[in-house]
C-alpha positions as a Markdown table, in Angstrom:
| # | Residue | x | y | z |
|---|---|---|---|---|
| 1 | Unk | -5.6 | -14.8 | 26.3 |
| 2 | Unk | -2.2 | -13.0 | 25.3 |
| 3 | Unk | -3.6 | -11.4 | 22.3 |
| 4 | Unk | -6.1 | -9.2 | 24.3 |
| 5 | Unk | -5.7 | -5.3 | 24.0 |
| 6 | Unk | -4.8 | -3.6 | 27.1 |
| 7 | Unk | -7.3 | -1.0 | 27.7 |
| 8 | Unk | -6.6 | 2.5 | 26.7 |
| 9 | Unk | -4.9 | 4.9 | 29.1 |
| 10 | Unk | -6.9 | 8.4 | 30.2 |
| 11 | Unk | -4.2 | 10.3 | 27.8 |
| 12 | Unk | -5.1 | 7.5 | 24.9 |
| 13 | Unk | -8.4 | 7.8 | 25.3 |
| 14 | Unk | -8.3 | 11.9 | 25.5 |
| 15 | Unk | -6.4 | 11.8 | 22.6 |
| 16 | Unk | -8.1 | 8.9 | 20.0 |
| 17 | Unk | -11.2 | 11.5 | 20.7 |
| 18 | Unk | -10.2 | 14.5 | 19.7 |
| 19 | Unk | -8.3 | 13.0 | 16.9 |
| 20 | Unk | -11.5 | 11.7 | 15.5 |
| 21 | Unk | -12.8 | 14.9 | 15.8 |
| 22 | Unk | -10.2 | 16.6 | 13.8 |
| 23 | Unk | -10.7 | 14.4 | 11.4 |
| 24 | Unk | -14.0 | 15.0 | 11.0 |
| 25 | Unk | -13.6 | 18.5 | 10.8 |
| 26 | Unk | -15.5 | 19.2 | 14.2 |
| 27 | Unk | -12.6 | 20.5 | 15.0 |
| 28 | Unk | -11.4 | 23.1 | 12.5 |
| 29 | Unk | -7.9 | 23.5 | 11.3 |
| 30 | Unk | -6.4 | 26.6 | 13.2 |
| 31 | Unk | -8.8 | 26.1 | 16.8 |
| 32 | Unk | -7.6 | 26.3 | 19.8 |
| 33 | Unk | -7.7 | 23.3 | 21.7 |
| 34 | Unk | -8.0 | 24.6 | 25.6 |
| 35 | Unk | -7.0 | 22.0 | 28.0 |
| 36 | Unk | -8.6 | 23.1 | 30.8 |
| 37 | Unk | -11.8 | 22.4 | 29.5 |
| 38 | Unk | -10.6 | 19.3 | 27.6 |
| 39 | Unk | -9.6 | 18.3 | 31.4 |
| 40 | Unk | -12.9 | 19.1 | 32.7 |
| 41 | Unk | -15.1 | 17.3 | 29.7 |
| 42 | Unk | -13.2 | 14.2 | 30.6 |
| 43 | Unk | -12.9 | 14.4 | 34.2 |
| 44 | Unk | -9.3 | 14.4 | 34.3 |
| 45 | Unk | -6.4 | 16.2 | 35.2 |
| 46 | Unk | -4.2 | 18.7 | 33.0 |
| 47 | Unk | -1.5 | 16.2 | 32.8 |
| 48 | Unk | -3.3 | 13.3 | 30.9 |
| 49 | Unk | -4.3 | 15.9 | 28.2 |
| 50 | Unk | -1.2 | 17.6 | 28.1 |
| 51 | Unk | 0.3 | 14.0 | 27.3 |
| 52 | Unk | -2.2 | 13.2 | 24.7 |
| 53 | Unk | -1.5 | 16.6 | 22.7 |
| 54 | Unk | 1.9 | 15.7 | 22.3 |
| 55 | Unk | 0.9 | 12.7 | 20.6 |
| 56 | Unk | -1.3 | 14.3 | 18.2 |
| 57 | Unk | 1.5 | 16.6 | 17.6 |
| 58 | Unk | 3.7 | 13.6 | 16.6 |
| 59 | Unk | 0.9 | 12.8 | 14.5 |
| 60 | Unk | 1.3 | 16.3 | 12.7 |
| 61 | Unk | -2.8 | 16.9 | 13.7 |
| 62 | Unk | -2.0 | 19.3 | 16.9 |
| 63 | Unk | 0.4 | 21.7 | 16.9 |
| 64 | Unk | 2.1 | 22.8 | 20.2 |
| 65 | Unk | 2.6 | 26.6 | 20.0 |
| 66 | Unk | 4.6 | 28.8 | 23.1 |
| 67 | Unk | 2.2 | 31.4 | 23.2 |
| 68 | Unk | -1.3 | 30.5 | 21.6 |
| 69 | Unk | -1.1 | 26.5 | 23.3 |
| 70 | Unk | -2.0 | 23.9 | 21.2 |
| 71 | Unk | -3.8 | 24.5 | 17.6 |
| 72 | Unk | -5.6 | 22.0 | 15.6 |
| 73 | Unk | -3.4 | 21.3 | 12.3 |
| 74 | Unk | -4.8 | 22.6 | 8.9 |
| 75 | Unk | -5.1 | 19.2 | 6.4 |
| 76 | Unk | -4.9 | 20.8 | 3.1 |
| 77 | Unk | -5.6 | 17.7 | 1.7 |
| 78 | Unk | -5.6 | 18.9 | -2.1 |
| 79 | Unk | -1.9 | 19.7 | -1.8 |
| 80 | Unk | -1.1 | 16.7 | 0.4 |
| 81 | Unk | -2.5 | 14.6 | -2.8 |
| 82 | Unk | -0.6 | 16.5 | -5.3 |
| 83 | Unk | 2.8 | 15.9 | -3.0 |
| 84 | Unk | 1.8 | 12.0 | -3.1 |
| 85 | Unk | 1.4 | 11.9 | -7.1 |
| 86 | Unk | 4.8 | 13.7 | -7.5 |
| 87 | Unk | 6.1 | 11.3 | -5.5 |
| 88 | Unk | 4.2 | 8.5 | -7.1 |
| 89 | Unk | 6.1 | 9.7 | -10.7 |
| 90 | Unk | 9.5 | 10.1 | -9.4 |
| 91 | Unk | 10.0 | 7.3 | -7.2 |
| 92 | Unk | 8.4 | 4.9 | -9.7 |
| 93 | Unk | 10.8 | 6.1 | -11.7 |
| 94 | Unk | 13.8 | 6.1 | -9.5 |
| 95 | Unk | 13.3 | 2.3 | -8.6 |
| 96 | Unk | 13.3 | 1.6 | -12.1 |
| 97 | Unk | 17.3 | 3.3 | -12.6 |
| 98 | Unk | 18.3 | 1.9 | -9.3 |
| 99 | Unk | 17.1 | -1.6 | -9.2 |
| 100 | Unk | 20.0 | -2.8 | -11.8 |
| 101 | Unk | 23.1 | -1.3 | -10.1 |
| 102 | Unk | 21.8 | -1.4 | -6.6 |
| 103 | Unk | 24.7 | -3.2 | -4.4 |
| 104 | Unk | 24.4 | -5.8 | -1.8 |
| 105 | Unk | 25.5 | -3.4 | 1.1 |
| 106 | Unk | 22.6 | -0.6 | 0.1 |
| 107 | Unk | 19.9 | -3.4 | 0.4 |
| 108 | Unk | 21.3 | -4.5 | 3.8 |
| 109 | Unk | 21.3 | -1.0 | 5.0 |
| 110 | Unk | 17.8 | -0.8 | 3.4 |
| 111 | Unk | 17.1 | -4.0 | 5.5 |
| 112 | Unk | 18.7 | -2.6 | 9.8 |
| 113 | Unk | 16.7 | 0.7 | 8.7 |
| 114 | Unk | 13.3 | -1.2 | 7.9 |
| 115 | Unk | 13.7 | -3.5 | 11.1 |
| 116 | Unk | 14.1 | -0.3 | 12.9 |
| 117 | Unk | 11.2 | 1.2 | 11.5 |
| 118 | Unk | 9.5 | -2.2 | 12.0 |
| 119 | Unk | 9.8 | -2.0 | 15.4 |
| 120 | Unk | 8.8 | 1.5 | 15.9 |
| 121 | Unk | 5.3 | 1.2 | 14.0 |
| 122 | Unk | 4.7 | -2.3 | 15.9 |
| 123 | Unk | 4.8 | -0.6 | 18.9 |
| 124 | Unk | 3.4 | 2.7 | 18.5 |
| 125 | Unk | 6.4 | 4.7 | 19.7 |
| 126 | Unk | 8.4 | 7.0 | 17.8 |
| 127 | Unk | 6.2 | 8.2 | 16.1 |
| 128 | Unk | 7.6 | 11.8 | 15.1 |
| 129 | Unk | 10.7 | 9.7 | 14.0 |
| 130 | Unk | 8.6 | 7.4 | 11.4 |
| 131 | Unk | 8.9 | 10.1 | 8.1 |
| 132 | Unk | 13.1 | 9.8 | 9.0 |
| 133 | Unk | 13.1 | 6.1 | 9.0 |
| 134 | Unk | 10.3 | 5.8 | 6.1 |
| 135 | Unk | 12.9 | 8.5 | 4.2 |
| 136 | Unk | 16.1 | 6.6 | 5.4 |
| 137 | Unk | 14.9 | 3.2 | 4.0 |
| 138 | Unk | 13.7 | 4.9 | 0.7 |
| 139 | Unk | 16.4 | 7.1 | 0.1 |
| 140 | Unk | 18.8 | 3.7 | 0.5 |
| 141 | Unk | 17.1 | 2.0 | -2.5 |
| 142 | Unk | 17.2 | 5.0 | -4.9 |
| 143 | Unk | 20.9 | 6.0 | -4.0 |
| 144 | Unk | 22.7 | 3.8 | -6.6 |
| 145 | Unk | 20.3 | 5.5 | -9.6 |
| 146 | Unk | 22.7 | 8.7 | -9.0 |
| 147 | Unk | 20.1 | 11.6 | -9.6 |
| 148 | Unk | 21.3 | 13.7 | -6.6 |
| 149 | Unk | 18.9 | 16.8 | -8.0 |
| 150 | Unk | 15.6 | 14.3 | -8.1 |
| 151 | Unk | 16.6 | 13.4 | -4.1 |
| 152 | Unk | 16.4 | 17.1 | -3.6 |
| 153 | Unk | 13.4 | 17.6 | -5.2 |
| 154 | Unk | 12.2 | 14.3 | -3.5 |
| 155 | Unk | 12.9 | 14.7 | -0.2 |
| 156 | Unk | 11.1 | 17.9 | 0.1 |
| 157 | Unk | 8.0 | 16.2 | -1.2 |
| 158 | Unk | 8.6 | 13.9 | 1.9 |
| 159 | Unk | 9.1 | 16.5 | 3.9 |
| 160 | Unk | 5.4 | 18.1 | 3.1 |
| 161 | Unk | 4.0 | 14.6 | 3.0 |
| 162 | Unk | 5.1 | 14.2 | 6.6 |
| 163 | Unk | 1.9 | 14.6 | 8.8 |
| 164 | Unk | 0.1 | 12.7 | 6.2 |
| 165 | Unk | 2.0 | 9.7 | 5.9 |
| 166 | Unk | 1.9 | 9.5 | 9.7 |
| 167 | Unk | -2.0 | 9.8 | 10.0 |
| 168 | Unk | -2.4 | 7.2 | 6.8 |
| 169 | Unk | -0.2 | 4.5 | 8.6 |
| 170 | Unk | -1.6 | 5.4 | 12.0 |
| 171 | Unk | -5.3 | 3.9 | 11.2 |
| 172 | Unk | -6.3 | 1.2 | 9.7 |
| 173 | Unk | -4.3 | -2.2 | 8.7 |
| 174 | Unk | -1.9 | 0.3 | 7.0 |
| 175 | Unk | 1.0 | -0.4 | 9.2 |
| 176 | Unk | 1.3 | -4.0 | 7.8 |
| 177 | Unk | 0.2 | -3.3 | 4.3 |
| 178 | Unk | 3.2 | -1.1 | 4.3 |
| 179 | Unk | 5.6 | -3.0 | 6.5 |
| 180 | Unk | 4.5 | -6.4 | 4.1 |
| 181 | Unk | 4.4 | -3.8 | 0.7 |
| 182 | Unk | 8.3 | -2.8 | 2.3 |
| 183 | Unk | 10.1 | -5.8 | 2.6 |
| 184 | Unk | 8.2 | -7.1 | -0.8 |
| 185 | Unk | 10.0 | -4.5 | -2.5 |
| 186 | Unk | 13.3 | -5.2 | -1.0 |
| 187 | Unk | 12.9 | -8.8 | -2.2 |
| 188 | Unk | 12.2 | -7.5 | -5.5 |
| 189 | Unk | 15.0 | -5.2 | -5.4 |
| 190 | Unk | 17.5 | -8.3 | -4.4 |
| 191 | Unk | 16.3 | -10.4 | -7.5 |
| 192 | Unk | 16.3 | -7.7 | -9.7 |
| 193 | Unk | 12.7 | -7.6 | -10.8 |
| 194 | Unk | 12.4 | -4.4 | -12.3 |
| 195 | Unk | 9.0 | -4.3 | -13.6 |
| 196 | Unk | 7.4 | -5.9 | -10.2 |
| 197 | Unk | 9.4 | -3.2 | -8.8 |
| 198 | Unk | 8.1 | -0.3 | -10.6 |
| 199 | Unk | 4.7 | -1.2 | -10.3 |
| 200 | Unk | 4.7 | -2.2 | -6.5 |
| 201 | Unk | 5.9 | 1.3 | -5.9 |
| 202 | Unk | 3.2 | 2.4 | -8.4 |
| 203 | Unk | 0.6 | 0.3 | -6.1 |
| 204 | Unk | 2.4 | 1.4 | -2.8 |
| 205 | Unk | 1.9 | 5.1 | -3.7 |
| 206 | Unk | -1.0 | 5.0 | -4.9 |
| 207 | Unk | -2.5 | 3.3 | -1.6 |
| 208 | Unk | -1.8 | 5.9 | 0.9 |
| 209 | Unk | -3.7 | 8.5 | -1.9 |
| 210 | Unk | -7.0 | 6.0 | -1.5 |
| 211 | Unk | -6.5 | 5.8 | 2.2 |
| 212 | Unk | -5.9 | 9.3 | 2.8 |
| 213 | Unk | -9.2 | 10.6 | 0.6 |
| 214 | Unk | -11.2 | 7.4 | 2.4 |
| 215 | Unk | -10.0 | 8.4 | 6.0 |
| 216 | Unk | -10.5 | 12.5 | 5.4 |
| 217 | Unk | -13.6 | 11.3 | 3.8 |
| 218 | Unk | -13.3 | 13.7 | 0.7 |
């Protein structure tokens, strides 16, 4: 059948395990993860390891430092939450003063940016570029409200939200709860339904705070 799953590379494979070890705090934010002996546990070469650290960096749980190697990521989970409710207030409320002056060209733009990110999370690949295109399509719907101080303040919550967003969409059906939650809020944007707006951004928001405590397991 078409529909099988190819089976998982050595890199994938080196990678979905240490991942699930991070996440289950067996591996401790600021530990050094030492690829030679990753290698050797495995049975593999450097190079497979190597590759699979630079996609948990992607995924904001490794990070990739030039003279301690690679580091497992600190999830401070209790500020990551607090992020997601700012952002839960202000872009529920953002939606609300855009939705009735929002032009035809934004939610186009909204719509190449969203087929681009579409495309990206379908396949698993650019995956440090998801926060820019999650941003991009976003920032597109909330332009015409014309609060240029909120977008600052906004986009520096993104900014901090980053790693988590990535590791929320990355397990799970969130990829198509979010692609379908997306283009549902485009159509609502298009016919002008404020209140189902607001409150599928509300839901939207809301979702990656349940997903996050359920996958960290707090």
């Amino acid at each position: 059948m078409n529909d099988l799953k190819r089976p998982l590379t050595v890199a994938q494979t080196v990678a979905a395990q240490i991942r699930e070890q991070i996440l289950k705090r067996e591996i401790r934010g600021g530990e050094p993860l030492r690829q030679e002996a990753i290698a050797k546990s495995f049975g593999t070469s450097i190079i497979p390891v190597r590759e699979a650290l630079r996609q948990l960096e992607a995924e904001g749980l490794v990070e990739l430092q030039s003279h301690r190697g690679a580091i497992a990521t600190e999830l401070t989970l209790d500020k990551a939450l607090e992020w997601i409710h700012l952002r839960r207030l202000i872009e529920t409320d953002l939606i609300g003063l855009a939705i009735d002056k929002i032009s035809d060209e934004d939610l186009t733009k909204a719509q190449e940016i969203l087929g681009k990110f579409d495309d990206a999370m379908d396949h698993r690949r650019e995956i440090e570029q998801w926060s820019d295109y999650n941003w991009e399509f976003h920032s597109t719907l909330y332009s015409s409200a014309n609060r240029p101080e909120t977008m600052k303040v906004l986009y520096s919550l993104h900014n901090k939200c980053d790693r988590y967003i990535r590791l929320q969409l990355l397990s799970g059906d969130h990829i198509a709860r979010a692609e379908e939650e997306h283009h549902e809020l485009i159509e609502l944007c298009r016919t002008r339904k404020k209140r189902a707006a607001k409150a599928l951004m509300h839901r939207h928001i809301v979702g990656v705070e349940e997903d996050l405590i359920e996958q960290l397991g707090i």
